[in-house]
Steps between C-alpha positions, in 0.01 A plus 500: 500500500619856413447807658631825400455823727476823308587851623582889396832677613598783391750817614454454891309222531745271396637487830256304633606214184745309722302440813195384311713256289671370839132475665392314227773257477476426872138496530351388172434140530511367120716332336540689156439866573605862286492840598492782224582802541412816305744752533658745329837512677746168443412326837769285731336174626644276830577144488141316451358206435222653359502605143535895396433648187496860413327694254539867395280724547478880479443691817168663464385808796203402777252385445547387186774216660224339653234542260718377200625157693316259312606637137826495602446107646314426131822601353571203545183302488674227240711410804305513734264256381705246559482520889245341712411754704569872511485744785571900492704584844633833548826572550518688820375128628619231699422131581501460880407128531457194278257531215401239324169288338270737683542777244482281214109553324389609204424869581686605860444757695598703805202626758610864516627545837362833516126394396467192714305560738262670312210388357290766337598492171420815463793609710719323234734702317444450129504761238118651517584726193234398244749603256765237571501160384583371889188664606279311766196631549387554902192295439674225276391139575804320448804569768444119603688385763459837651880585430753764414817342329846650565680488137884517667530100508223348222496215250377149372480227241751668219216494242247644738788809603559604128110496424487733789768725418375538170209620582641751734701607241203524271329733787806722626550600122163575444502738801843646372312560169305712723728700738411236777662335715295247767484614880757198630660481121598093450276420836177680392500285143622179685225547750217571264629183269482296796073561535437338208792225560463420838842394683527118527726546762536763800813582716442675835665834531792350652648452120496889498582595846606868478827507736432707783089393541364301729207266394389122627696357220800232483773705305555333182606773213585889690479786273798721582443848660638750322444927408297445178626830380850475506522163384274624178753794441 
């Protein structure tokens, strides 16, 4: 079985490169598993077991680094393919314990730690612009399990991820046809594509734990703490 992990560094962020490769060689329990990363600066990896490939990529200003992620993964769709399973992590992420079979399904998802205890979906955070291709209406039916998905560690069956990120692809330039951009960029579109193809499998917020929180959760994946807007300079 192969498994490749994809994520976007570029200028600053590709700091954060080595620790996630190192988590993920320590922590990610399969036997044949890849890491690219898209960068736009020549990247230099540790000793791993785990494979690393890179692919270049031109660094592009917030939010547009976010929003973009999935044409830049389709880049190299051809590839990709030939994986088992795909999962988007971000880079400023890192494995904290052993994951393993748990995450494998064919649409994955992350409860968003910040959304779950919550349960009035109208609360949730999607994009109510009528305007935008992500937008969720406050009355819409569908938002079953009542749950908003974290998009910083998200993936699936390989054929099942590139459907997906087509279609987001197919909806972000749409907006960008139309000088808009959705509330939560890459989140909103994966969120509203995820109401009409429900998640077959659900992580707690634990496989997002944002570094300095403190919620009921076993710490699985931590998202780094960092200042947003010096790291984007």
């Amino acid at each position: 079985m192969k498994i490749a992990f994809l994520t976007i560094a570029t200028n600053k962020y590709i700091t954060y490169i080595n620790g996630l490769a190192e988590s993920l060689d320590a922590y990610a329990k399969f036997d044949d598993v890849t890491l690219y990363v898209f960068a736009n600066k020549e990247v230099t990896y540790p000793p791993s077991k785990i494979k690393i490939k890179t692919h270049y990529i031109t660094h592009t200003p917030h939010p547009l680094g976010t929003l973009l992620r999935y044409h830049f993964y389709m880049e190299k769709k051809d590839e990709l393919k030939e994986y088992d399973y795909l999962f988007h992590i971000d880079c400023d992420m890192k494995m904290v314990a052993d994951i393993g079979n748990e995450i494998l399904g064919d649409r994955v998802c992350v409860n968003h730690p910040g959304y779950y205890e919550r349960e009035d979906v109208r609360s949730y955070d999607y994009d109510r612009n009528p305007q935008s291709t992500a937008y969720v209406a406050y009355d819409d039916p569908r938002p079953i399990p009542k749950t908003f998905y974290q998009n910083c560690f998200q993936g699936g069956r390989s054929s099942e991820f590139i459907s997906m990120s087509e279609q987001i692809i197919q909806a972000a330039n749409h907006d960008l046809r139309n000088n808009h951009i959705a509330r939560w960029h890459d989140e909103s579109y994966m969120n509203k594509y995820m109401l009409h193809n429900i998640p077959t499998v659900l992580l707690h917020s634990g496989y997002a734990y944002p570094e300095k929180w403190n919620i009921p959760f076993t710490k699985k994946i931590i998202h780094l703490d960092k200042n947003h807007l010096e790291m984007r300079k």
